[in-house]
N, C-alpha and C positions, 0 to 999 in steps of 0.2 A: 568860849562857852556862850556869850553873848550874842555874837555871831550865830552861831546855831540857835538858837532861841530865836531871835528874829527870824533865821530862815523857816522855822516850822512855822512861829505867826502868820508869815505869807502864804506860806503853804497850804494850811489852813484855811487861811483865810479865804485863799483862790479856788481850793475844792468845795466847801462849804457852799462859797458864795454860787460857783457854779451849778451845785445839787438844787439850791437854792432858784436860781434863775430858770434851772430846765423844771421845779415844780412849781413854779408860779406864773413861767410866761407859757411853757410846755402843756403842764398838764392843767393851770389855771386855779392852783388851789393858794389860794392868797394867804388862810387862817389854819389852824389845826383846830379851829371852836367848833365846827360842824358836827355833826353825828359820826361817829367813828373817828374823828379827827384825833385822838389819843392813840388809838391805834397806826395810827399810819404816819404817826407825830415818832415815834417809836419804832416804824419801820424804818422808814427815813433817816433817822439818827442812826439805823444800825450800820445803812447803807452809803452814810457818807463815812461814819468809821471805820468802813472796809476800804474806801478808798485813799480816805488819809493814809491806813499803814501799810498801803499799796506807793503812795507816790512819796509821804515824808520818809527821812530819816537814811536807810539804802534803799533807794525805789527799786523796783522787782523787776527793770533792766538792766541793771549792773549785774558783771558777772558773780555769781557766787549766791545769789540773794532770794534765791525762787522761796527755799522753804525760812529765812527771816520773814519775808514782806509777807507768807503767806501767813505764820503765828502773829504777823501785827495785825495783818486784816481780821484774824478771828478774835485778839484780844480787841482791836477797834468796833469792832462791831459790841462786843459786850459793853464795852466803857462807854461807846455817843448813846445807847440805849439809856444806860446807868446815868451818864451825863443830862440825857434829855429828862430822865425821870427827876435829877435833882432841881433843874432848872426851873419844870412843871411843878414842883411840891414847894420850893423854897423860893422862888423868882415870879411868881405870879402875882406877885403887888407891880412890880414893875413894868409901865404901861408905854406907850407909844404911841403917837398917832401916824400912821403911812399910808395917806391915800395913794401914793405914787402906784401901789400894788394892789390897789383896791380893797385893803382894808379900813375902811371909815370909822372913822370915828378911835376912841384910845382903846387899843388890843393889849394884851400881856403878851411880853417879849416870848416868853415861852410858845405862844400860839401862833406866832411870826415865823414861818421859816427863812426868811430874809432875814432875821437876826441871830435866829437860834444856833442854827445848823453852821453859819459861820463861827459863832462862840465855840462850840464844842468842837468844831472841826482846827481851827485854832487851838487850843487846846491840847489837845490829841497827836496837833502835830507838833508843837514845841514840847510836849513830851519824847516822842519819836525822834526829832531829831536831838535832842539833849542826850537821849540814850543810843547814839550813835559814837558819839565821841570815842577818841580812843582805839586801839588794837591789838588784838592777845594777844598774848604769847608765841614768839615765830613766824609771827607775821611781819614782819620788817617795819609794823607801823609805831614803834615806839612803846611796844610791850614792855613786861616789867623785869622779863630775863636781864641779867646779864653775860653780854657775850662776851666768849671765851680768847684768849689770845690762843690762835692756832698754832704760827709761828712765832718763835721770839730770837732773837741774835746773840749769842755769845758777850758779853762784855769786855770789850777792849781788842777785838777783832771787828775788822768790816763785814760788812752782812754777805757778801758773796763770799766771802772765805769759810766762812762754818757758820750755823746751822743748829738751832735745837725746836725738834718738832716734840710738844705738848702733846699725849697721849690722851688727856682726859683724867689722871692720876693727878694729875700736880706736879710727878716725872717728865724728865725731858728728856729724849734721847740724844748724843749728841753723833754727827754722822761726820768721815772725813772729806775734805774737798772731792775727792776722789770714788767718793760713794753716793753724793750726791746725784740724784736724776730728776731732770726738771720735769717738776708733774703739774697737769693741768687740772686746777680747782673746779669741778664738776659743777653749776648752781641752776 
């Protein structure tokens, strides 16, 4: 489990950072302080969450996984929204200073999408991938069934001598050497 928790930190971390880098070196918006900057502070978070639960947890090129990644992406996108607004409302003492991205002088982390968007995108993914763990039922991956003895052997006979095939009752039937036909297990 730890294991997967670090894997979504990365994940995160690496989507984020990269939403990040394509709106700061990309599109050249260093801050979210600007006019309309909450808006699009808000877009932005909805837009890395789509892609967080596009790439954490089962990414939406494994087989099987088109309509999971596609309910992560639309729960992602509500939560980096809900994420970004908590960040903006209860994280805005918290300041920085990054000229590197041409923000001068001490910004709040919230208005940084160099900081933000990797938090929550972080975030989002060691969610995702924590809620990955595991395999239902029938799926071979160590679900919680347990599986049934199909065949079981007589006791105090060798097992090619006779035979009792499990019906599914709890019944066995038992068959003679001579009624035996070797049948092949379908899977």
């Amino acid at each position: 489990m730890l294991r997967r928790l670090l894997i979504g930190l990365v994940l995160g971390l690496v989507v984020g950072g990269l939403v990040a880098a394509g709106l700061v070196a990309g599109l050249g918006v260093a801050t979210f302080s600007s006019a309309g900057g909450a808006y699009l502070a808000y877009a932005v978070a909805a837009l890395t969450g789509v892609l967080t639960g596009l790439v954490a947890g089962k990414p939406i090129w494994s087989s099987g996984a088109k309509v999971e990644a596609g309910l992560k992406a639309i729960f992602g996108a509500l939560v980096g929204a809900g994420l970004m607004f908590a960040l903006r409302k209860w994280a805005g003492s918290w300041t920085i200073s990054f000229p590197a991205i041409g923000a001068n002088g001490p910004t709040a982390v919230p208005d940084l999408p160099a900081t933000s968007l990797p938090l929550l995108a972080a975030a989002l993914g060691s969610f995702f991938e924590i809620d990955n763990t595991g395999g239902g039922e029938g799926d071979g991956k160590g679900g919680s069934a347990k599986a049934r003895k199909r065949v079981a052997t007589v006791e105090g006979q060798p097992a090619k001598a006779r035979s009792q095939v499990d019906q599914g009752d709890g019944k066995a039937d038992s068959d003679s050497e001579a009624d035996l036909i070797p049948t092949r297990a379908k899977r």
